[in-house]
Backbone as numpy.savetxt, mean C-alpha at the origin, in Angstrom:
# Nx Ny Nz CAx CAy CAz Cx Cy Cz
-12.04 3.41 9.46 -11.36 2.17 9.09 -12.32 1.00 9.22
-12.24 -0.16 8.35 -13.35 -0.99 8.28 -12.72 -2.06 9.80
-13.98 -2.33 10.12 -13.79 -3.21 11.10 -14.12 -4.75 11.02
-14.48 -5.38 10.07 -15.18 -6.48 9.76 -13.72 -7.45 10.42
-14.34 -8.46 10.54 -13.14 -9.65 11.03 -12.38 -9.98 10.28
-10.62 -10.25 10.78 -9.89 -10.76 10.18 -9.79 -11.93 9.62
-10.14 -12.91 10.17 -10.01 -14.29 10.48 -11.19 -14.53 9.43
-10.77 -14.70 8.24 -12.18 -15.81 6.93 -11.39 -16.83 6.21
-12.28 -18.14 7.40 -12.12 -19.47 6.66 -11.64 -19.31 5.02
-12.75 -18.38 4.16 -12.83 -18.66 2.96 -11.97 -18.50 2.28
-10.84 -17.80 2.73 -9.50 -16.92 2.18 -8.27 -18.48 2.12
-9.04 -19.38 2.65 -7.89 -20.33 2.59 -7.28 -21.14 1.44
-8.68 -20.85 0.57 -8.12 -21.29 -0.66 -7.13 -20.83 -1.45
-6.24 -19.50 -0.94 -5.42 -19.06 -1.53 -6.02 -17.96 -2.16
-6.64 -17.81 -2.73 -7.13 -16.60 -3.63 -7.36 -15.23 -2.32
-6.62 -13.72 -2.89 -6.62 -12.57 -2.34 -8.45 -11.96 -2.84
-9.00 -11.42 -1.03 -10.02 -10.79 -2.09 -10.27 -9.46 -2.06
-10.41 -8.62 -2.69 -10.70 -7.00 -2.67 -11.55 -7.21 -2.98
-12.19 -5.80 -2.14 -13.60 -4.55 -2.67 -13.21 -3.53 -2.30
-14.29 -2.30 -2.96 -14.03 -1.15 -2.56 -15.38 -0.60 -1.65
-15.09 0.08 -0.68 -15.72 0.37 0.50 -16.79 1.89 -0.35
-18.39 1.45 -0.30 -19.05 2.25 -0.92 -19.31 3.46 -0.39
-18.58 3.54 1.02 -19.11 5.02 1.76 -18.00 5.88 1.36
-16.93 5.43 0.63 -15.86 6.23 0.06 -16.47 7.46 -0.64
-17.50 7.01 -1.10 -18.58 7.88 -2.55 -19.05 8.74 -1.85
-19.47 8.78 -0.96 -20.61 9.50 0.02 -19.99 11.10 0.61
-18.73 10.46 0.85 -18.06 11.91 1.34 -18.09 13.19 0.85
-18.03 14.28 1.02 -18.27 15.40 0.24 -16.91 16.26 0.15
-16.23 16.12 -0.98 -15.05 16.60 -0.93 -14.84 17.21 -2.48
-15.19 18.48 -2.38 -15.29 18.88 -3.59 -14.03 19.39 -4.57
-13.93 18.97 -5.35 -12.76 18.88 -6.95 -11.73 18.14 -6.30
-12.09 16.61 -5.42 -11.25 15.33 -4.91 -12.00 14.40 -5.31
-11.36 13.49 -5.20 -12.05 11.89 -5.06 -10.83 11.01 -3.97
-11.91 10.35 -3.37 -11.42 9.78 -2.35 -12.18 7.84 -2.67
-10.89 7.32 -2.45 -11.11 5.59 -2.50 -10.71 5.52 -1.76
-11.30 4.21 -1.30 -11.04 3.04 0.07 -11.54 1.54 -0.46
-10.10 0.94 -0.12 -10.17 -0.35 -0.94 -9.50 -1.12 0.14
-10.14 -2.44 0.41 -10.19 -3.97 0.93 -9.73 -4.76 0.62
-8.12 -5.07 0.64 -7.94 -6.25 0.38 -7.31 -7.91 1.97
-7.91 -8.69 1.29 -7.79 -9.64 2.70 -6.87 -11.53 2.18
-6.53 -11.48 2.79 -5.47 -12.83 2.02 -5.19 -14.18 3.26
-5.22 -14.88 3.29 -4.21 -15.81 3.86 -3.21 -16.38 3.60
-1.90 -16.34 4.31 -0.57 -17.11 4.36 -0.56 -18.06 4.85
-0.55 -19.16 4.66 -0.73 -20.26 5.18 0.72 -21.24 5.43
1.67 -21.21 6.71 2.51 -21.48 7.24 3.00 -20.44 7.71
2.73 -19.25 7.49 3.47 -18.14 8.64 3.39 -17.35 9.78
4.01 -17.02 10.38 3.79 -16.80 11.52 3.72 -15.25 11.98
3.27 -14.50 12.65 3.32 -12.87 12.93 4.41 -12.61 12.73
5.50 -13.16 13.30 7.01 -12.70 13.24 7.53 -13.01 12.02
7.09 -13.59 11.13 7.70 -13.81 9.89 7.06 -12.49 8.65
5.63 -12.12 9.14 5.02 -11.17 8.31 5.86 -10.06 8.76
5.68 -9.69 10.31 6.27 -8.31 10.91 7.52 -8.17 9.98
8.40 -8.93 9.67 9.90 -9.21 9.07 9.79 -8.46 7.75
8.55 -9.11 7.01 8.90 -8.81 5.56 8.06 -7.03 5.87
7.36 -6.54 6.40 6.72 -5.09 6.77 7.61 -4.45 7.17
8.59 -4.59 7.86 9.62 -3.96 8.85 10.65 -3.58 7.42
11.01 -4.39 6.91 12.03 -4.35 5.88 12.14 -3.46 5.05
12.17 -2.07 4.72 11.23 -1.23 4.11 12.38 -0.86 2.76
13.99 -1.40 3.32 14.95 -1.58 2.12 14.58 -2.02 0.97
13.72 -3.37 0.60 13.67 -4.01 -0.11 12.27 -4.04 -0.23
11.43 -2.91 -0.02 10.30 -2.75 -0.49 10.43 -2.59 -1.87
11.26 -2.39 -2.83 11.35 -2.03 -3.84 11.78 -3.34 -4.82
12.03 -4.38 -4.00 12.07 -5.50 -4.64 10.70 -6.67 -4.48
10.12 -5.96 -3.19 8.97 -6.77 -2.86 7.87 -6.60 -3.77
7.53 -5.10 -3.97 6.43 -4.32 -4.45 6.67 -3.72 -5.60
8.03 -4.14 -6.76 7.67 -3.53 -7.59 7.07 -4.07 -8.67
6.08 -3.79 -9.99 6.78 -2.42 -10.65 6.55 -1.40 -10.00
5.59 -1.24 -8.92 4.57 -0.24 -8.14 5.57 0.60 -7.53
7.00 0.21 -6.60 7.60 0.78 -5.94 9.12 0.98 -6.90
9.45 1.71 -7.00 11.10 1.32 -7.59 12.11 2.02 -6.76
11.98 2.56 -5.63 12.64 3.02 -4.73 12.19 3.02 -3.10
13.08 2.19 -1.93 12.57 2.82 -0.74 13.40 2.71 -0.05
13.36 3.50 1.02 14.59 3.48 1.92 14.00 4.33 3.44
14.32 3.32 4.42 14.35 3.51 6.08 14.82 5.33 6.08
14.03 6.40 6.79 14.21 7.36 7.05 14.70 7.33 8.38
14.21 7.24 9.60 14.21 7.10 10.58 13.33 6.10 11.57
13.81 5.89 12.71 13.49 4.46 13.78 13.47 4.77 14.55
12.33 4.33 15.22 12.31 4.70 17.12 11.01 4.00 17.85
11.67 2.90 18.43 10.86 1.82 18.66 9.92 0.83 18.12
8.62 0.64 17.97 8.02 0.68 16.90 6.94 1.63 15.97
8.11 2.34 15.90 7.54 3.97 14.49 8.70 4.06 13.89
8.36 3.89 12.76 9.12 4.22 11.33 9.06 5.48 10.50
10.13 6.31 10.15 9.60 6.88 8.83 10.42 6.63 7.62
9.30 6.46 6.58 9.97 5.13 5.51 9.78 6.62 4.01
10.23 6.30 2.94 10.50 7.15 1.81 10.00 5.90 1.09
8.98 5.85 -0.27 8.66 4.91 -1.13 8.50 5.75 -2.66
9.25 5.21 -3.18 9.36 6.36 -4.98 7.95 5.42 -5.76
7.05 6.09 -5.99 6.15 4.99 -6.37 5.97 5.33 -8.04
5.60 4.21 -8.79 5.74 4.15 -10.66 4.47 3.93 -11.05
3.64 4.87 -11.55 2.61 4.26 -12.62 2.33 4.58 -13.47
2.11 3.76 -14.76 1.65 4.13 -16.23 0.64 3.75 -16.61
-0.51 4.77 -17.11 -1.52 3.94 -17.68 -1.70 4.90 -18.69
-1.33 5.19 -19.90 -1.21 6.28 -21.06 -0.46 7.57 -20.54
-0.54 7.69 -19.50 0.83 8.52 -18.72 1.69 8.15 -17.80
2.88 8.35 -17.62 3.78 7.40 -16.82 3.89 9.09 -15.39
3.35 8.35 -14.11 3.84 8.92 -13.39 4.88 8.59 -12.02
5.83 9.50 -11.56 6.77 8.82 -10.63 6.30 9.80 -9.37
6.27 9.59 -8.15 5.66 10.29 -7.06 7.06 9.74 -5.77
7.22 10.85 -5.24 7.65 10.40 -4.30 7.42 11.00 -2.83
7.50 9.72 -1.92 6.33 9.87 -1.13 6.55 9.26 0.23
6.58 9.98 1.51 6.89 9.51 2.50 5.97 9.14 3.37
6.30 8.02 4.86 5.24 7.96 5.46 5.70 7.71 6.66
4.86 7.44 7.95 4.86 7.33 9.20 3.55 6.19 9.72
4.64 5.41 10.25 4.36 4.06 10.37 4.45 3.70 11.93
3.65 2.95 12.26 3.32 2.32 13.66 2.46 0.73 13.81
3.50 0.21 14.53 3.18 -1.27 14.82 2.72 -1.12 16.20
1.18 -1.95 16.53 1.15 -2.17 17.84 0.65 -4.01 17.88
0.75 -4.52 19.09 0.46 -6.04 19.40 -0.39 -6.17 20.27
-2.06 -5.86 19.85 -2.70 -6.08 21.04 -2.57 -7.28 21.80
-2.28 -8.51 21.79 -1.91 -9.93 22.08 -0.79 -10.45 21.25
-0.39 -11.76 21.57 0.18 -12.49 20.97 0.11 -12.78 19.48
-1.23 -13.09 19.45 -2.02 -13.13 18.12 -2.13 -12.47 17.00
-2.21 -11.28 17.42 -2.39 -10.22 16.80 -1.54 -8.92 16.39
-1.81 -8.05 15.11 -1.14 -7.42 15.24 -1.46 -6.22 13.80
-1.39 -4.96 14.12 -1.78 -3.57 13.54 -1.10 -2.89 13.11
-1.08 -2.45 11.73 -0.09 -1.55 11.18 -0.72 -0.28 10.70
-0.47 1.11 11.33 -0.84 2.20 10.72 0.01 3.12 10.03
-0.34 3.12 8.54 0.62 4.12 7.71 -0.13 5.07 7.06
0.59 6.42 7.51 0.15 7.86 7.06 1.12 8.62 6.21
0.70 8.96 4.98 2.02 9.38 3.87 1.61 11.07 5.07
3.58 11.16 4.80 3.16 12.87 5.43 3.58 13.52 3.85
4.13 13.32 3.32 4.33 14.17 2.06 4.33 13.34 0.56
3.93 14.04 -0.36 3.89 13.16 -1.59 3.82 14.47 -3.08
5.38 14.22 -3.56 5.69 14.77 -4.08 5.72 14.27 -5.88
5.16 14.83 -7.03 5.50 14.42 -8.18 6.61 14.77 -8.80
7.77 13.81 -9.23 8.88 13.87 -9.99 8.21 14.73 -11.49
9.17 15.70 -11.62 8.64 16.65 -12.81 9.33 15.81 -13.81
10.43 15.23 -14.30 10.40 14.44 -15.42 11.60 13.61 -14.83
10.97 12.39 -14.98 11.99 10.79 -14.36 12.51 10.91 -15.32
12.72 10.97 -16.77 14.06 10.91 -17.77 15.28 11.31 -17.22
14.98 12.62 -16.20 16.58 13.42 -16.16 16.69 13.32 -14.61
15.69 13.29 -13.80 16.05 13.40 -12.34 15.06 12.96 -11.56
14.90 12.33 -10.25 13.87 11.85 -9.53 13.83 12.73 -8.08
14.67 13.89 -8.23 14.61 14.47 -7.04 13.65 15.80 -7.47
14.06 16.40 -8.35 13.32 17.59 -9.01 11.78 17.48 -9.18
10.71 18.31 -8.38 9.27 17.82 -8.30 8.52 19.08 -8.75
7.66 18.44 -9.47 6.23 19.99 -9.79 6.23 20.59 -8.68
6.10 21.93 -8.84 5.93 22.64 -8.07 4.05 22.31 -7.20
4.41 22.62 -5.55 2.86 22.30 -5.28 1.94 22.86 -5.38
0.76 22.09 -5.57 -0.34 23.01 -6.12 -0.19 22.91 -8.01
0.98 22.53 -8.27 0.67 22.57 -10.12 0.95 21.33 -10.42
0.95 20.25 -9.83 0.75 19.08 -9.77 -0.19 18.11 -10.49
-0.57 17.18 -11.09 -1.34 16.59 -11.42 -2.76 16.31 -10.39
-2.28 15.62 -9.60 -2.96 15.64 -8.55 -3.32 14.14 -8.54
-2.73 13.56 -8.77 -3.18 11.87 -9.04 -2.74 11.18 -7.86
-2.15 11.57 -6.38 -1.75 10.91 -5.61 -1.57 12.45 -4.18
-2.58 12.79 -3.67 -2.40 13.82 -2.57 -1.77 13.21 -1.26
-3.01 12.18 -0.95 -2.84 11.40 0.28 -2.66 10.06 0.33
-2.19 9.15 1.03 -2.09 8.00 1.21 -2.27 7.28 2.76
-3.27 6.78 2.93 -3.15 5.98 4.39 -3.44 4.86 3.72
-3.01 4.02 4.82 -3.10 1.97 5.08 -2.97 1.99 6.14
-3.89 1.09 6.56 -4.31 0.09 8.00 -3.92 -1.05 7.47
-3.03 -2.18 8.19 -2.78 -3.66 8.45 -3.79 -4.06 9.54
-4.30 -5.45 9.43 -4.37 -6.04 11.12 -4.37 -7.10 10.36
-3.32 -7.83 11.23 -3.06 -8.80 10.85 -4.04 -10.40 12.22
-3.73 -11.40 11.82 -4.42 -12.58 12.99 -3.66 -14.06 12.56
-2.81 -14.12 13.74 -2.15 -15.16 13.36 -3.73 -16.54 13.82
-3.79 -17.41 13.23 -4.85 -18.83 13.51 -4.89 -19.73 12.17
-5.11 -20.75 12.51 -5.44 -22.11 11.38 -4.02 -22.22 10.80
-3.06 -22.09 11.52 -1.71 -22.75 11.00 -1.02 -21.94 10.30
-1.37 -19.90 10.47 -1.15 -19.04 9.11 -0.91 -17.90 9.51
-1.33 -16.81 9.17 -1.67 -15.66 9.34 -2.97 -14.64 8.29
-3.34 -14.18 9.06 -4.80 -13.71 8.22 -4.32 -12.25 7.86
-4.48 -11.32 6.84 -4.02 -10.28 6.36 -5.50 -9.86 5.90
-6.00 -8.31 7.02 -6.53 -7.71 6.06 -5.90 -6.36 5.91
-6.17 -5.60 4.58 -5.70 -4.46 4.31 -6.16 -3.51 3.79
-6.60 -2.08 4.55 -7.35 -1.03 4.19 -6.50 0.20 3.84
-6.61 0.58 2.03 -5.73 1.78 1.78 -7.02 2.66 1.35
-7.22 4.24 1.97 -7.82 4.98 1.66 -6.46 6.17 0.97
-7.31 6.65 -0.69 -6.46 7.66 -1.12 -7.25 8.75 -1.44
-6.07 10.28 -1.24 -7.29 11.22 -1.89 -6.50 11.80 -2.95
-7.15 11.79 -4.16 -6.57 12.23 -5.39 -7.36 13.85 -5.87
-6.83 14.45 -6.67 -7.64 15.41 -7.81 -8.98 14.73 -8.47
-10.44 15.17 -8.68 -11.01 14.64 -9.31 -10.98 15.03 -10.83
-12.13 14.01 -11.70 -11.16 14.22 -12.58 -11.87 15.05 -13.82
-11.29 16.49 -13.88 -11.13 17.44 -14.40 -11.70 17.73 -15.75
-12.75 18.60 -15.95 -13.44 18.63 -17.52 -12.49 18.20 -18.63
-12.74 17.88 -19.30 -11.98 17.96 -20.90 -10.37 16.71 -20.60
-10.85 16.33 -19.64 -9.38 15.15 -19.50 -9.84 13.80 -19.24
-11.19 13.65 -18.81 -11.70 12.02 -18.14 -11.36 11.65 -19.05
-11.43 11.59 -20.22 -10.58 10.51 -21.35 -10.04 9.80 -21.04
-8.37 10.75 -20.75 -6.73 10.38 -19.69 -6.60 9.95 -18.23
-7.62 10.64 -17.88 -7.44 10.46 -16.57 -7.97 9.29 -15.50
-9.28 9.41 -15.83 -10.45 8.54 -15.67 -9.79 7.38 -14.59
-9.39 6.68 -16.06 -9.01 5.06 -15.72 -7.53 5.51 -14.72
-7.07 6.42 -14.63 -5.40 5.94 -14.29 -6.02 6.78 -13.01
-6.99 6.89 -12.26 -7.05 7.91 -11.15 -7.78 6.84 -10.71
-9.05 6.00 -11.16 -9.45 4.70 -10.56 -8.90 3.82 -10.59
-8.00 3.23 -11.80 -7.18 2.02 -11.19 -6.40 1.31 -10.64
-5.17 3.10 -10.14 -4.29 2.73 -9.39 -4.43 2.23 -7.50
-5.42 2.56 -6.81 -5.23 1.97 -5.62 -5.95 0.74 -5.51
-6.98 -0.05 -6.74 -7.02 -1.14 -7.07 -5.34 -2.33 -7.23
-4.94 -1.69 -7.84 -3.76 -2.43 -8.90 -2.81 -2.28 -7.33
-2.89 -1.29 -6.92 -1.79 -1.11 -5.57 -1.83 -2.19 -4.26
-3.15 -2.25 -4.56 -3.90 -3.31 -3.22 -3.50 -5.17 -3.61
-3.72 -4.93 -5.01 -3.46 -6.61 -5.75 -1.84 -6.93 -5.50
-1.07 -5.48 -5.85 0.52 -5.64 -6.03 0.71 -5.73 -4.39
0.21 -5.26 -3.55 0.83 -5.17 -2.11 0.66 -6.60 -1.74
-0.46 -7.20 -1.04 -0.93 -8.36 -1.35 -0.09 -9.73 -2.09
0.19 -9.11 -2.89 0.69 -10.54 -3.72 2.40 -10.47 -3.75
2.77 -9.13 -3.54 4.10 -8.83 -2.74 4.98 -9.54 -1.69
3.48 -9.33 -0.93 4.23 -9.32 1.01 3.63 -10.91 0.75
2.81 -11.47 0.15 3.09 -13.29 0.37 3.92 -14.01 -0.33
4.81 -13.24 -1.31 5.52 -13.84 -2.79 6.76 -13.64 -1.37
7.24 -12.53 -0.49 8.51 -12.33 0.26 8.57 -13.30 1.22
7.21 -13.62 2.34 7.07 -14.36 2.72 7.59 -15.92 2.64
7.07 -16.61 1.04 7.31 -17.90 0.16 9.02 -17.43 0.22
9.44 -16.83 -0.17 10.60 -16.89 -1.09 11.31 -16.50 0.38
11.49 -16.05 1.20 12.46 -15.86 3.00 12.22 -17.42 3.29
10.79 -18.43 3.02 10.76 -19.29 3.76 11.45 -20.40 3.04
12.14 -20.08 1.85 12.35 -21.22 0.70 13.66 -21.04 1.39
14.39 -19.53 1.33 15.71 -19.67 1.90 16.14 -19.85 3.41
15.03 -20.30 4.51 15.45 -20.24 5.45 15.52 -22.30 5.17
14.88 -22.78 4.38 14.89 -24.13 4.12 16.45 -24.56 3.27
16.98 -23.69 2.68 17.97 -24.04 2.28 19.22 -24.24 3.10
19.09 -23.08 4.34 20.14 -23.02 5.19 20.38 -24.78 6.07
């Protein structure tokens, strides 16, 4: 997990920034590909307890995060560990629906601060969303466009805000003779596009909880 500091002045201008972490390449994982992507943001008026709120919420992940998410729902609770269900949507010349669970843990090293670790334990492909979203390829005959999923949060509340960085490593199928055509782009651009949509999600829920706590 990358360790670089939370806390960059430069993020204050509002603008989210991603990269992708080059030792992702290096690994040796043969007929996979594995990404690890960086994204880092500032909220500027909120507070840990207002971020923890919109993370915790995992109901309305599907209103936070979509088109990316179109389904999620609280599995189970027990202290701070979650296990959360997220139906995830992507099309890029093929439309795929995955559904996909995870196991989640908040810790608070200080006041200040604060860490989110999420590990998908299962991730299943919907064999055709036209007729049913429960019915999945069988495993192993799968596409293979979504195996694994982890995210690291650490969050840093300072300068009147909260600092967000965010590390999602995925491991997919690599991509397969006679298909990079199809595949190519929709196997590299989704944990890009995932990192921009999360990101611009959890500060759009943020704005919009703080508009209605102003109305009350």
């Amino acid at each position: 997990m990358n360790s670089e500091p939370v806390r960059d002045p430069k993020l204050q201008g509002g603008e989210a920034h991603i990269e992708a972490v080059d030792a992702a390449h290096s690994v040796n994982a043969p007929g996979a590909m594995i990404q690890d992507w960086v994204g880092s943001v500032f909220m500027p008026g909120a507070t840990l307890a207002q971020v923890q709120a919109v993370l915790r919420d995992y109901a309305n992940y599907k209103n936070y995060y979509r088109p990316k998410v179109i389904e999620s729902q609280q599995l189970a609770h027990n202290g701070d560990e979650y296990d959360v269900l997220l139906r995830l949507y992507e099309k890029h010349i093929l439309t795929i629906v995955l559904n996909s669970t995870y196991h989640i843990r908040y810790e608070m090293p200080d006041s200040k601060r604060l860490n989110v670790t999420s590990r998908s334990t299962r991730i299943g492909e919907v064999k055709d969303a036209g007729k049913s979203y429960t019915e999945e390829v069988a495993q192993g005959e799968d596409s293979g466009f979504l195996w694994r999923l982890n995210s690291y949060w650490r969050l840093e509340a300072a300068d009147g805000g909260v600092y967000a960085r965010c590390e999602a490593i995925s491991l997919s199928r690599d991509v397969p003779a006679g298909l990079g055509w199809m595949l190519k782009g929709f196997l590299e651009s989704f944990p890009k596009e995932s990192m921009v949509n999360t990101l611009r999600g959890t500060s759009a829920a943020l704005a919009d909880n703080g508009r209605r706590r102003d109305t009350l």
